[in-house]
TIVO-2410 file (N, C-alpha, C; in nm, 3 decimals):
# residues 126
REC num residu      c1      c2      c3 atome chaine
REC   1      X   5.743  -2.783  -1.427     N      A
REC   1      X   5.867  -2.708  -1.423    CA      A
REC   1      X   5.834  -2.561  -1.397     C      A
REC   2      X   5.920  -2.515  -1.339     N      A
REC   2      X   5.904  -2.375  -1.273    CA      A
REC   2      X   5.955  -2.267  -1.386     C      A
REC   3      X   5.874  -2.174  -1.401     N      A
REC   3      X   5.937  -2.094  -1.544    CA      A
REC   3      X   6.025  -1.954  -1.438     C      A
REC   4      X   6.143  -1.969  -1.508     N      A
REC   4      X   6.206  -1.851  -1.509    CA      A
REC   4      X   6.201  -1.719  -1.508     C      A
REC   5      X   6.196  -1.632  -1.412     N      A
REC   5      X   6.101  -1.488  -1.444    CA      A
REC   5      X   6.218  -1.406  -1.508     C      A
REC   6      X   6.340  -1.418  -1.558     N      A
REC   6      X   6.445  -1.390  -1.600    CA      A
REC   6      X   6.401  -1.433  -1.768     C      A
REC   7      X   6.364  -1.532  -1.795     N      A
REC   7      X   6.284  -1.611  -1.906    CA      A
REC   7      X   6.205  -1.522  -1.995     C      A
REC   8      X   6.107  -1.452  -1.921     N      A
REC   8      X   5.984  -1.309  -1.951    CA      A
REC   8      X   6.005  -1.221  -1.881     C      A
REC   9      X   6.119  -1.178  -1.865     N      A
REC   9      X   6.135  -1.039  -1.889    CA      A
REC   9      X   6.175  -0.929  -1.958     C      A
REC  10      X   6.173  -0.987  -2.083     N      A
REC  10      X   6.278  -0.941  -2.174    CA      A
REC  10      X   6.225  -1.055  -2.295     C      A
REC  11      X   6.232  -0.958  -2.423     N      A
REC  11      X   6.182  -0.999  -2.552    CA      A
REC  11      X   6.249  -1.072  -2.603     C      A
REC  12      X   6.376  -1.093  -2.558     N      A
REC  12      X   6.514  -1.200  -2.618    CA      A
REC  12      X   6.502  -1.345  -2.589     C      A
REC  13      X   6.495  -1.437  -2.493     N      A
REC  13      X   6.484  -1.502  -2.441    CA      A
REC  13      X   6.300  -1.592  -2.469     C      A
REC  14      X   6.239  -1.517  -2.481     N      A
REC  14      X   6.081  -1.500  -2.491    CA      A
REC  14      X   6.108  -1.546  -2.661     C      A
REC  15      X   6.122  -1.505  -2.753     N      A
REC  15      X   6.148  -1.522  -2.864    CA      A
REC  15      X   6.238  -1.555  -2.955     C      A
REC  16      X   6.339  -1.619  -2.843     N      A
REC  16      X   6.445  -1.731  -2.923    CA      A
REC  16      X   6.448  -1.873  -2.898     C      A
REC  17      X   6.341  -1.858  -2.786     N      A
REC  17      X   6.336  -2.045  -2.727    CA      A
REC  17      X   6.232  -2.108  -2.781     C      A
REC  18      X   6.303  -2.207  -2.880     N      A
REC  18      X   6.228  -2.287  -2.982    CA      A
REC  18      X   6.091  -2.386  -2.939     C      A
REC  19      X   6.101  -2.376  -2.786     N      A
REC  19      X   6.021  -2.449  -2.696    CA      A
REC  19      X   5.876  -2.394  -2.704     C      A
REC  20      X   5.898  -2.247  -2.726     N      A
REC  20      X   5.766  -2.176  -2.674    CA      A
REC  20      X   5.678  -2.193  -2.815     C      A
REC  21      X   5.567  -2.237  -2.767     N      A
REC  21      X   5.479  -2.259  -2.913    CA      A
REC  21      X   5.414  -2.080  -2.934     C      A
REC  22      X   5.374  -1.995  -3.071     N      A
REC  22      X   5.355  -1.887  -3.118    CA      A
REC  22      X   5.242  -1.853  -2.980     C      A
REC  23      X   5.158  -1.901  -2.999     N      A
REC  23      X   5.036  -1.869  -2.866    CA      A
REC  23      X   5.074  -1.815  -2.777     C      A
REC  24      X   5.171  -1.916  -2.705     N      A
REC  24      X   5.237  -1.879  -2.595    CA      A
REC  24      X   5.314  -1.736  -2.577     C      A
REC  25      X   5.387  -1.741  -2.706     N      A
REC  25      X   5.513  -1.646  -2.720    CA      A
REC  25      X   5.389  -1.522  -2.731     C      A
REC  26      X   5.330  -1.519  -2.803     N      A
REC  26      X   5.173  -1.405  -2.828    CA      A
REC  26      X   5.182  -1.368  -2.693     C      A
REC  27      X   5.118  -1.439  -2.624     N      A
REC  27      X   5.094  -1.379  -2.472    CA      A
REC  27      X   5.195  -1.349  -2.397     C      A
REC  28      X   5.313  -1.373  -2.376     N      A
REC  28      X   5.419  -1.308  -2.351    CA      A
REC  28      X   5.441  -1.200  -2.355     C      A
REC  29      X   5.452  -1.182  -2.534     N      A
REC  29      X   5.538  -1.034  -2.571    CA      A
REC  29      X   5.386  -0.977  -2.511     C      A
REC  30      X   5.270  -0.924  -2.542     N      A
REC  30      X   5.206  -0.876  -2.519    CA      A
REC  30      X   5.186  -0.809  -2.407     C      A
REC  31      X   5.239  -0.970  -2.311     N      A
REC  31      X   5.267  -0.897  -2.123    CA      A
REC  31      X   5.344  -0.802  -2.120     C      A
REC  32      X   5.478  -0.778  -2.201     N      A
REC  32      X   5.576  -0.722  -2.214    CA      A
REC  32      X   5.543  -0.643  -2.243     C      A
REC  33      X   5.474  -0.582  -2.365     N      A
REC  33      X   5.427  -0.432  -2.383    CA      A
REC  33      X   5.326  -0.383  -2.296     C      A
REC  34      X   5.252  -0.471  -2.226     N      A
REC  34      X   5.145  -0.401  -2.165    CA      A
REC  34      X   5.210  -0.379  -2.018     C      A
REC  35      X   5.300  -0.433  -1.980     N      A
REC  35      X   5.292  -0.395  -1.828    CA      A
REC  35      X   5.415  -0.296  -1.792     C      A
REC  36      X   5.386  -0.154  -1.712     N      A
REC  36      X   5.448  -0.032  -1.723    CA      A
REC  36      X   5.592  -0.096  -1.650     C      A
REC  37      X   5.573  -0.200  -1.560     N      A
REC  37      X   5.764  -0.188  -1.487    CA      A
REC  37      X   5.848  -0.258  -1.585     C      A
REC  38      X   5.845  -0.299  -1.723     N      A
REC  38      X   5.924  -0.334  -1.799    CA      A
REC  38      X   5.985  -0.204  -1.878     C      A
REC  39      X   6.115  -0.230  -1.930     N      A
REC  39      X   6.196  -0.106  -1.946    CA      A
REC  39      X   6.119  -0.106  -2.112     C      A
REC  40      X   6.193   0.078  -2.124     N      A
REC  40      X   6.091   0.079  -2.303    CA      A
REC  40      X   6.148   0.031  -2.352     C      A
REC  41      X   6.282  -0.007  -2.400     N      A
REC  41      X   6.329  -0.056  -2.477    CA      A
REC  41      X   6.280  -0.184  -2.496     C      A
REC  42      X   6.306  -0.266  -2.370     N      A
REC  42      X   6.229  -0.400  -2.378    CA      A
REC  42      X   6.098  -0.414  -2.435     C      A
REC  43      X   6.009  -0.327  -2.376     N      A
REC  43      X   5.904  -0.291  -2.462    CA      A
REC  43      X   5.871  -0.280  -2.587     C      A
REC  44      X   5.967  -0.212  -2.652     N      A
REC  44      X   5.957  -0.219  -2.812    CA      A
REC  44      X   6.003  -0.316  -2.852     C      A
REC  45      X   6.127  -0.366  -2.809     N      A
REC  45      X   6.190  -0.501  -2.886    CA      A
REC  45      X   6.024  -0.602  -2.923     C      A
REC  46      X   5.997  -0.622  -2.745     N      A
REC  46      X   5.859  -0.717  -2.763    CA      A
REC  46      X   5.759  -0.688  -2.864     C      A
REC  47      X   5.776  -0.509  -2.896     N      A
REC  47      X   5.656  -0.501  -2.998    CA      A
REC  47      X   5.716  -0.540  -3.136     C      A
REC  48      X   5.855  -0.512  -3.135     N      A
REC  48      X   5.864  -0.530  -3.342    CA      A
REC  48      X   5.862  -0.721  -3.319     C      A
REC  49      X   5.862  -0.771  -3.222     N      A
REC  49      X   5.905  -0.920  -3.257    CA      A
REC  49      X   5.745  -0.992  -3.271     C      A
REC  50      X   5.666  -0.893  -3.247     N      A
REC  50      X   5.518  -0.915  -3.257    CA      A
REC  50      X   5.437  -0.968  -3.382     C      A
REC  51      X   5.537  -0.847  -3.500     N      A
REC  51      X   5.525  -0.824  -3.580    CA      A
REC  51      X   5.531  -0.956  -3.635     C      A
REC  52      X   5.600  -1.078  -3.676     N      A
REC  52      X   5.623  -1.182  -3.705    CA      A
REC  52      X   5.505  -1.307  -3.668     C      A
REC  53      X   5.442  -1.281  -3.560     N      A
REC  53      X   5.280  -1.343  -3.509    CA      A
REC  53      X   5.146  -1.304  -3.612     C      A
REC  54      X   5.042  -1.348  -3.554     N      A
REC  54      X   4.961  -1.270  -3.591    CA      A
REC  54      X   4.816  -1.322  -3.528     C      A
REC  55      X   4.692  -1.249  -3.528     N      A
REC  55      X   4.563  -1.268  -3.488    CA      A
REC  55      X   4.533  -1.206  -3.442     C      A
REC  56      X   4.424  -1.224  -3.340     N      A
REC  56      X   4.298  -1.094  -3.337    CA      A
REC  56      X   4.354  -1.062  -3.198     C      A
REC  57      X   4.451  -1.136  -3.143     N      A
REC  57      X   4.480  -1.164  -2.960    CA      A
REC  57      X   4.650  -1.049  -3.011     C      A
REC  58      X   4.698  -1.059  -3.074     N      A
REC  58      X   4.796  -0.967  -3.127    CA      A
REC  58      X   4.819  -0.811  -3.143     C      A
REC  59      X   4.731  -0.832  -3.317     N      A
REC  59      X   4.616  -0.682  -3.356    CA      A
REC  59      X   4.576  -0.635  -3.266     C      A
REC  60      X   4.484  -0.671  -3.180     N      A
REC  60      X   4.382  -0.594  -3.023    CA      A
REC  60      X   4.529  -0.514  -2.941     C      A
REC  61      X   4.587  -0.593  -2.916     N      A
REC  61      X   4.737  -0.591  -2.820    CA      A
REC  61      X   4.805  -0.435  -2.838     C      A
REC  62      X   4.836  -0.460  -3.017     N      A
REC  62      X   4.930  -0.338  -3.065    CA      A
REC  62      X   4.795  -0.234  -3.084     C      A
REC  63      X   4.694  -0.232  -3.141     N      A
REC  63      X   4.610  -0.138  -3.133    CA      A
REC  63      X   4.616  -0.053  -3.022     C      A
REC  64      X   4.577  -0.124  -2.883     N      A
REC  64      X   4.543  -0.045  -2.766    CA      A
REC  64      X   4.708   0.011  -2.754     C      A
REC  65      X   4.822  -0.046  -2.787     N      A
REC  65      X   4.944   0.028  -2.739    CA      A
REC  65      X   4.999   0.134  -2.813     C      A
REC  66      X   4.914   0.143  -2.924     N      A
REC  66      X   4.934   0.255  -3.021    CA      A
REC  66      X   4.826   0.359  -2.971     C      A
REC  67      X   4.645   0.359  -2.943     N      A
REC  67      X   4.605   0.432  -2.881    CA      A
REC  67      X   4.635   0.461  -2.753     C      A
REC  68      X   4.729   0.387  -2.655     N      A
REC  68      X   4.723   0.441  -2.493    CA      A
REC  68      X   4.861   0.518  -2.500     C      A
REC  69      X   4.943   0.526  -2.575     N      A
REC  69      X   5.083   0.586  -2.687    CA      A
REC  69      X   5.057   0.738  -2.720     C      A
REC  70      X   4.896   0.753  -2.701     N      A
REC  70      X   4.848   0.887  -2.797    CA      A
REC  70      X   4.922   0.911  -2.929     C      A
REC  71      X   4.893   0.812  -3.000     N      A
REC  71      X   4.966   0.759  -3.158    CA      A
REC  71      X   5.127   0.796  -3.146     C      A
REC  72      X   5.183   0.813  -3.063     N      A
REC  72      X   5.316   0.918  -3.085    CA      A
REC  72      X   5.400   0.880  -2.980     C      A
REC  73      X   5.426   0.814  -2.899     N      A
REC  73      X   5.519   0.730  -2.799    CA      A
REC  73      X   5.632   0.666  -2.879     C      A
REC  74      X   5.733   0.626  -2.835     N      A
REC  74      X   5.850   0.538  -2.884    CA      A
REC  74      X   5.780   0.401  -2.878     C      A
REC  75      X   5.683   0.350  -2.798     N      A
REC  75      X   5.634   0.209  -2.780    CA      A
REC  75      X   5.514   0.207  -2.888     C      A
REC  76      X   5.425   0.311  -2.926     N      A
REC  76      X   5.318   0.325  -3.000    CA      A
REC  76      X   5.388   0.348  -3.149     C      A
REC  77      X   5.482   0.376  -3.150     N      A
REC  77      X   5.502   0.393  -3.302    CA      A
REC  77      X   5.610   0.232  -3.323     C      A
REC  78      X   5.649   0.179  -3.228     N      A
REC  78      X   5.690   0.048  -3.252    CA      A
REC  78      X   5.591  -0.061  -3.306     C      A
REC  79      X   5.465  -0.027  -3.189     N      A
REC  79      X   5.351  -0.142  -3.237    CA      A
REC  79      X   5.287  -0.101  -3.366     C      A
REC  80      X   5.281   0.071  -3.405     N      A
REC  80      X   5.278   0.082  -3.538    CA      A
REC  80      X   5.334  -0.015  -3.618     C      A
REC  81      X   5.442   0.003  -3.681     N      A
REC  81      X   5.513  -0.053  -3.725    CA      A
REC  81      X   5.479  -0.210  -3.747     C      A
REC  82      X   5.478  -0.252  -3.640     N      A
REC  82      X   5.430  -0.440  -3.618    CA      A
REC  82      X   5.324  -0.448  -3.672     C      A
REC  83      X   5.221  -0.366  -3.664     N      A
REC  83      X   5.065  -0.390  -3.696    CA      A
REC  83      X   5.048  -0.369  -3.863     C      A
REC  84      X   5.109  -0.256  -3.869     N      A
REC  84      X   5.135  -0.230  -4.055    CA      A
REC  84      X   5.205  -0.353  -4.098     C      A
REC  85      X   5.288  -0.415  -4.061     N      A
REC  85      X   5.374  -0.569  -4.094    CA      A
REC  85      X   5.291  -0.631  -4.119     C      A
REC  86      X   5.192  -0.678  -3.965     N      A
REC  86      X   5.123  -0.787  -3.980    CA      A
REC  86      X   5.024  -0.774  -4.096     C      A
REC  87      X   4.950  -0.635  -4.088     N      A
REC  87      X   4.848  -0.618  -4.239    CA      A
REC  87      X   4.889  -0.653  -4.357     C      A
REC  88      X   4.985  -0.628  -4.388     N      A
REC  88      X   5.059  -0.603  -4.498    CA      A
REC  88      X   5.073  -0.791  -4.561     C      A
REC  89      X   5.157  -0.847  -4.471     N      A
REC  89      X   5.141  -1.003  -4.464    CA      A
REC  89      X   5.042  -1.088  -4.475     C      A
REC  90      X   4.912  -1.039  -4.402     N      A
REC  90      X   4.837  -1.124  -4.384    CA      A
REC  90      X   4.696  -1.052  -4.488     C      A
REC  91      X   4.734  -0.940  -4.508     N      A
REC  91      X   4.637  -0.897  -4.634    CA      A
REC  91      X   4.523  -0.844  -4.559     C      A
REC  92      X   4.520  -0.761  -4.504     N      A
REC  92      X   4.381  -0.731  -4.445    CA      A
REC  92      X   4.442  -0.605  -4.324     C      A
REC  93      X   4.350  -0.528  -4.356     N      A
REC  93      X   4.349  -0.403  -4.213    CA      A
REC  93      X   4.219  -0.401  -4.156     C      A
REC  94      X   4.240  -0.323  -4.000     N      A
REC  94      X   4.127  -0.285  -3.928    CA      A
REC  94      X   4.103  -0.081  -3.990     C      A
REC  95      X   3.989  -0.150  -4.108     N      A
REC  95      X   3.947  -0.019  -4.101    CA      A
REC  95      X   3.900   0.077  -3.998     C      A
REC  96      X   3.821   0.047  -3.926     N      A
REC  96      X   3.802   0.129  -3.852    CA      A
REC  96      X   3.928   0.210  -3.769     C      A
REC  97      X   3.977   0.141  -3.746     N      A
REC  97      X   4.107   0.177  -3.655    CA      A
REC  97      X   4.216   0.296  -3.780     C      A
REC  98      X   4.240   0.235  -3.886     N      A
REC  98      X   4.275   0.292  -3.998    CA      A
REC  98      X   4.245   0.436  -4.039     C      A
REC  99      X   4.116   0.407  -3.998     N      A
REC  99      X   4.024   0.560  -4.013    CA      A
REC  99      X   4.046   0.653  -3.894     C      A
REC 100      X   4.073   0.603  -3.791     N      A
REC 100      X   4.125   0.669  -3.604    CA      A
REC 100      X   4.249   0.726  -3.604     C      A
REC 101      X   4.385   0.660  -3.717     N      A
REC 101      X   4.497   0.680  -3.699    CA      A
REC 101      X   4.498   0.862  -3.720     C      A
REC 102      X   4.632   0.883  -3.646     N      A
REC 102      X   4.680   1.041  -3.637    CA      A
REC 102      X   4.834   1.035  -3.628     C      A
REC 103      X   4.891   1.168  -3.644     N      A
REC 103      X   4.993   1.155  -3.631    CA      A
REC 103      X   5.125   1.054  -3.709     C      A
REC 104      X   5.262   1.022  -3.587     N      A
REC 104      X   5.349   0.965  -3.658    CA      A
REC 104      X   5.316   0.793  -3.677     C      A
REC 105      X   5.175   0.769  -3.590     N      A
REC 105      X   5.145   0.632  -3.610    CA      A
REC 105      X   5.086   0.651  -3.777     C      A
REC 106      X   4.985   0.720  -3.833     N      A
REC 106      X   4.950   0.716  -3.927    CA      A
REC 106      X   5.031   0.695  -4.017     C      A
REC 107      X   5.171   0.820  -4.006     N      A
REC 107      X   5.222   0.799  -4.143    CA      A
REC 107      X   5.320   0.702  -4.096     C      A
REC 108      X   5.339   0.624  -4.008     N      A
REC 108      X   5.421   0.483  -3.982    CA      A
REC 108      X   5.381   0.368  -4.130     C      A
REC 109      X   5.175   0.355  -4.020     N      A
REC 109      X   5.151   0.250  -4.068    CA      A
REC 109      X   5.116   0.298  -4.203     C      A
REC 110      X   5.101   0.384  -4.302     N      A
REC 110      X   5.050   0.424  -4.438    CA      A
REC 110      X   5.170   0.405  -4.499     C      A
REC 111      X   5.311   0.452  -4.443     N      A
REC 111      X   5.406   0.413  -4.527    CA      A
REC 111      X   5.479   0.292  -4.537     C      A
REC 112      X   5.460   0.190  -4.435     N      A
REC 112      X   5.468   0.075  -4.473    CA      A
REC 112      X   5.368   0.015  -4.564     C      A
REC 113      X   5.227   0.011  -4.541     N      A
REC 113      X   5.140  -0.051  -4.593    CA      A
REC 113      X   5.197   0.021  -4.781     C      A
REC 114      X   5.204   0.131  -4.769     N      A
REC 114      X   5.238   0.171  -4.918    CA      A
REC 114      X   5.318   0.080  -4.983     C      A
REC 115      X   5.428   0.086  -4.903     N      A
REC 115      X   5.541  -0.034  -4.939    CA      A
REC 115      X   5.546  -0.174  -4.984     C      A
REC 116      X   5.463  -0.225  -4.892     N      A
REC 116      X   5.449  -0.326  -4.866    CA      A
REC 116      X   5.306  -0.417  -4.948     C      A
REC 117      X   5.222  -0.328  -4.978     N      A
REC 117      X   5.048  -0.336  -4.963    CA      A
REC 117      X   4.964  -0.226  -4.978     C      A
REC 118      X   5.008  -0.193  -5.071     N      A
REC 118      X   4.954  -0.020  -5.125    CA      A
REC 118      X   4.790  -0.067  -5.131     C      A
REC 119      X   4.760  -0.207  -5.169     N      A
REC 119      X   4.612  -0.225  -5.217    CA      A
REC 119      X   4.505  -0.222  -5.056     C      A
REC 120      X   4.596  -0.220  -4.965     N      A
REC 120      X   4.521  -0.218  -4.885    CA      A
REC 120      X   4.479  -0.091  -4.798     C      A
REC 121      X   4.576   0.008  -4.836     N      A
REC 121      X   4.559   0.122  -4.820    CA      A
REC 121      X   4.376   0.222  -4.862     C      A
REC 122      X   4.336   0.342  -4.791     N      A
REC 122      X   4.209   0.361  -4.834    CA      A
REC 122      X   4.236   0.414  -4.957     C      A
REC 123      X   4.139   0.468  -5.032     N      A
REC 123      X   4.150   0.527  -5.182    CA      A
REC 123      X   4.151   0.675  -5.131     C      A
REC 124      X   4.143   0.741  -4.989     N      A
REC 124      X   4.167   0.886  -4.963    CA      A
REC 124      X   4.314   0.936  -4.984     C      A
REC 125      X   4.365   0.723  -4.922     N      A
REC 125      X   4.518   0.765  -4.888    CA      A
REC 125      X   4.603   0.832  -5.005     C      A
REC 126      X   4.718   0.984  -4.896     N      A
REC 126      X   4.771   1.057  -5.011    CA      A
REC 126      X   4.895   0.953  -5.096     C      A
***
């Protein structure tokens, strides 16, 4: 069957069709944030619905869209957001990356994780 390019273009459709197994839907939204002729909005939708996934094919995804964002984009502080979710849920951060954050991504993902998962926060954190 021929997939719909109306289907993936847009985070709605991508993430309401019960058909698409998580993997799939992973690589989707991901296309969606990574590729520049999709609108931002669409863009972010794809990143907070990210948030609800999870793995290393995910994490990698919102990382680079929060560093190519220069921490501070409308799309980089969305995948903020998703990535602090996913930590928070799944119990575990990328320190290193943690230690890189600047800006409104930092205090995105520190004030969710506070919220959410204070224990995973560093012991510097204010």
């Amino acid at each position: 069957m021929e997939e719909d390019s109306a289907a993936v273009s847009s985070p709605g459709p991508v993430w309401s069709d019960p058909e698409i197994p998580d993997e799939e839907r992973a690589v989707l939204l991901v296309g969606l944030i990574e590729d520049p002729t999709v609108r931002e909005d669409e863009q972010e939708e794809a990143a907070w619905c990210l948030e609800f996934l999870s793995g290393p094919f995910v994490e990698a995804a919102l990382i680079r869209a929060v560093r190519d964002g220069d921490f501070s984009s409308d799309l980089a502080q969305a995948c903020a957001e998703s990535l602090a979710g996913i930590w928070a849920r799944e119990g575990h951060v990328d320190a290193a990356f943690l230690a890189e954050l600047r800006g409104l991504a930092k205090e995105l993902i520190f004030g969710i994780l506070g919220d959410r998962a204070p224990h995973l926060l560093p012991p510097s954190a204010p």
